[in-house]
N, C-alpha and C positions, 0 to 999 in steps of 0.2 A: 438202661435203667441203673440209678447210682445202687449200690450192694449194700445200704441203709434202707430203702427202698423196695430193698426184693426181700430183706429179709422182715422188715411190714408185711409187707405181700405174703411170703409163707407163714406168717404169727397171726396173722386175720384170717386166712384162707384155712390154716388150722382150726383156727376157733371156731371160723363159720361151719367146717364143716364137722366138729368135733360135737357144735349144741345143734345140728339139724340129726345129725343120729343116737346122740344121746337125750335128746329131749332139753336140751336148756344147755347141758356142761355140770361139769363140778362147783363151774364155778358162776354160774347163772347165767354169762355176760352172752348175747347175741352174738358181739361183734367186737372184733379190737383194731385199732390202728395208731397210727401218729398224729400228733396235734402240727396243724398248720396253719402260720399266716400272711394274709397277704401283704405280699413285698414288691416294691415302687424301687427301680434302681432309678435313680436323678442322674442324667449326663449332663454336661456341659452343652450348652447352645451358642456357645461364641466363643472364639477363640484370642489367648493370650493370656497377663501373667497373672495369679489369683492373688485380689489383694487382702480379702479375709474371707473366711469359710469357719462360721459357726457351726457348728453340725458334730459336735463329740455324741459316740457313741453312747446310748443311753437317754438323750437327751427329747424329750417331748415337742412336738412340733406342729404347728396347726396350717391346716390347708392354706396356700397362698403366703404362707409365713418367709420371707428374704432372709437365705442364713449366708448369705455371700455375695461378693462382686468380684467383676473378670475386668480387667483393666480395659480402661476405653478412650485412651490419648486418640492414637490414630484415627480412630472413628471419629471423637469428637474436632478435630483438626480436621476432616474431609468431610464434615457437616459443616464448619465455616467458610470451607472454601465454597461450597457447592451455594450456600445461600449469599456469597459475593458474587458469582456467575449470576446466579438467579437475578438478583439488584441490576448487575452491569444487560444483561438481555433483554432486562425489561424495559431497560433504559431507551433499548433500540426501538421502543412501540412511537411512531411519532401517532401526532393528529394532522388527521386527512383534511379537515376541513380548515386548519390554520395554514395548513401548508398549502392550497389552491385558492386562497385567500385573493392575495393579488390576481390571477389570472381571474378570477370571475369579477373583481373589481374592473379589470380592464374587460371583460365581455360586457358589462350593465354600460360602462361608457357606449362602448362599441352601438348595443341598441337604442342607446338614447338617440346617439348619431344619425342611426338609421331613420328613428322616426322624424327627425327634426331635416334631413336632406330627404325622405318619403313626401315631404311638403312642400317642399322647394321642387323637386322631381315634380310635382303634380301641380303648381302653379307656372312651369314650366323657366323656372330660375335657377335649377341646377342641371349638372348633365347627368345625365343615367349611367355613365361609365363608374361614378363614384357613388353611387348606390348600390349598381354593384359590389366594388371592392370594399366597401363597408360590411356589404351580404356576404363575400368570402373571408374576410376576417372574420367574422361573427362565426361561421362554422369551423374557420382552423382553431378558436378558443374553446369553442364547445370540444372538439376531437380533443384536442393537450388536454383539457378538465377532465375527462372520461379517461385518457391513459394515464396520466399523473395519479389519479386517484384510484385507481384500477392497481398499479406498481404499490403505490402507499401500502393500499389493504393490502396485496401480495407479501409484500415486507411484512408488514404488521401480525398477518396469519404464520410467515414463517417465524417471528419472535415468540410467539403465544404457543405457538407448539415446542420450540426448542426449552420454553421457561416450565411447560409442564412434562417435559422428558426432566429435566433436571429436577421437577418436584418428586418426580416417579425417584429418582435417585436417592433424592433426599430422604422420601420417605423409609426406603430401604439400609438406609443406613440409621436411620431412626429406629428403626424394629430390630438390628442388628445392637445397636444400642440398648435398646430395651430387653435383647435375648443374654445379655453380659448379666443382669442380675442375678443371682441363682437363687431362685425359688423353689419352697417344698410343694409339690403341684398335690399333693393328698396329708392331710393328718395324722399323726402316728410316731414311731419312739423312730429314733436311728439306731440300726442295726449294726453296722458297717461303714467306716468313711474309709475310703481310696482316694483323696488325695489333700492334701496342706497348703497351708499361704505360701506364697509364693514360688510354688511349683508352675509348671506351664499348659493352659488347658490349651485342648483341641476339644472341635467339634466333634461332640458324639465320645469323648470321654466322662466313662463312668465316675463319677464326684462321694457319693455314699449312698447309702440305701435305705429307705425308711420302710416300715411294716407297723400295720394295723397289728395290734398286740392287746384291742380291747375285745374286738369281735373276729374269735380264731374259730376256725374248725378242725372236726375230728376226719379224718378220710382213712373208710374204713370199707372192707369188701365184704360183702354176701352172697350166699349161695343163690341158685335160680331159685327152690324151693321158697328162701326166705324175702326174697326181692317183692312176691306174689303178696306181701301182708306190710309192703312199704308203699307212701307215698311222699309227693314232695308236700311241704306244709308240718306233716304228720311230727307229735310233742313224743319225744326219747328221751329216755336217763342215763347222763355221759357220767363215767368216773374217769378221777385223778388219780393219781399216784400221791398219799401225804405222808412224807416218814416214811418208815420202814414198813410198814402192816396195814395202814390206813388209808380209808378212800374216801376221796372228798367228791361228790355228788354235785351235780351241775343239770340243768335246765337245756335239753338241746335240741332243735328242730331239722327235720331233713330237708335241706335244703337242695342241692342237687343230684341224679341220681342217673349213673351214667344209662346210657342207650348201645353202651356195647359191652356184650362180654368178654372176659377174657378165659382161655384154656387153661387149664394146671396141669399137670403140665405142660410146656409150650409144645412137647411132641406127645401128638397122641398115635396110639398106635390101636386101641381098643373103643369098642362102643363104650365100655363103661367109662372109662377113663375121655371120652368124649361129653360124658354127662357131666363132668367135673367143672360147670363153668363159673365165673365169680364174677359179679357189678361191682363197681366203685360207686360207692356211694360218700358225700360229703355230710357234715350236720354240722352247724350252725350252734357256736356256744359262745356267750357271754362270759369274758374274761373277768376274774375278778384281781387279775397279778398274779397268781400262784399259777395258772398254766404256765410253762416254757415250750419254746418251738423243739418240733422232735420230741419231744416225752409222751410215752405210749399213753395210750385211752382206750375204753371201754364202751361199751354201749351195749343196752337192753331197750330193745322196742320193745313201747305200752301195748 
């Protein structure tokens, strides 16, 4: 635990248990802790050189908002190659039925033949030897039309699979393309930028970091005693720090409320010092610009 953290931890666990035996405190407050908000670190999703990255510190940002681009030559060069492959494979699809074209022109000869020596045969003017060989010609054009076109599709099924592995490609380098733009995936200020134009990203490098700075919360612990008269939903009254003396009053809801406790200390050695346990509890406050991250708060449950 970072020792900003711990020293929260004993400034709330103080308090908590400073107003569960004094009846409220000196100083009325339930509970105290630090203000926090949620923070979105943006890594890079593609890799190569940054060609602008908007994103200064301070600057407001809206969900899905494009504050950058990652350079995308090579990608876009291996997307042209890949849809010339695609063109040139598909090229290889012939048509089965132009290409056995001839061959079944010469089988429809072949049976007309048949029929017209089938007459002769049967008026006893030709010889049967040649009705025959008409009859086997006729089935070696059938056999070649069945394997000719049987090979075609063969081919034709290996083109149309080889032209949608290559689409599978394509599309992959599509989406690798489209992972180059850097986009803010949530709403909120920029806290933090880690890296400049024309630096060089890698996958899964951290870019800046944006935080919700309108809806922060207080994360603040309570006694067991006091856990027993919280719920989640339930309306609280957060203070700020204003100036030197002054507190500025905020609208807060408890929003989550942890399910495990922790000991104070972490070594216990006694039953009573076993009683000593403390919840995390979160509340829910509407920013109105004057909270800052890390600046203490208060809280009085209604």
């Amino acid at each position: 635990m970072k020792p900003s953290a711990l020293f929260a931890l004993a400034a709330a666990v103080g308090g908590a248990f400073s107003a569960a035996s004094c009846g409220g405190g000196d100083d009325g407050y339930d509970a105290s802790g630090v203000f926090e908000a949620t923070e979105v670190v943006v890594s890079a999703m593609g890799a190569g050189e940054i060609l602008w990255l908007d994103a200064a510190e301070g600057t407001t940002l809206e969900a899905g908002q494009a504050v950058g681009q990652i350079d995308t030559t090579q990608l876009h060069l291996k997307k042209l190659e890949l849809e010339a492959t695609i063109r040139a494979t598909g090229s290889r699809s012939l048509d089965v039925a132009r290409q056995v074209a001839s061959l079944r022109q010469e089988l429809a000869t072949q049976q007309r033949e048949r029929k017209r020596f089938a007459t002769l045969v049967a008026e006893r003017a030709a010889n049967a030897k040649q009705l025959d060989d008409i009859d086997a010609r006729i089935a070696t054009l059938e056999r070649q039309i069945d394997a000719q076109r049987e090979t075609l599709e063969k081919g034709n099924r290996g083109a149309e699979a080889q032209v949608e592995a290559l689409a599978a490609q394509l599309a992959q380098v599509e989406d690798r393309i489209g992972r180059c733009s850097i986009v803010s995936p949530v709403g909120g200020t920029v806290l933090a930028k880690y890296a400049e134009r024309g630096e060089l990203a890698a996958e899964g490098r951290s870019l800046f970091m944006v935080g919700d700075l309108e809806d922060v919360h207080l994360r603040v612990y309570v006694s067991a005693p006091q856990l027993t008269e919280l719920k989640v939903g339930q309306r609280v009254e957060v203070y700020a720090d204003e100036g030197e003396d002054e507190r500025r009053e905020y609208a807060g809801r408890v929003e989550w409320i942890s399910d495990k406790a922790e000991f104070t200390p972490k070594t216990i050695q006694t039953r009573d010092e076993r009683s000593n346990l403390v919840y995390a509890v979160k509340v829910a406050v509407k920013n109105d610009g004057y909270i800052k991250r890390g600046m203490y708060g208060d809280v009085r449950f209604e």
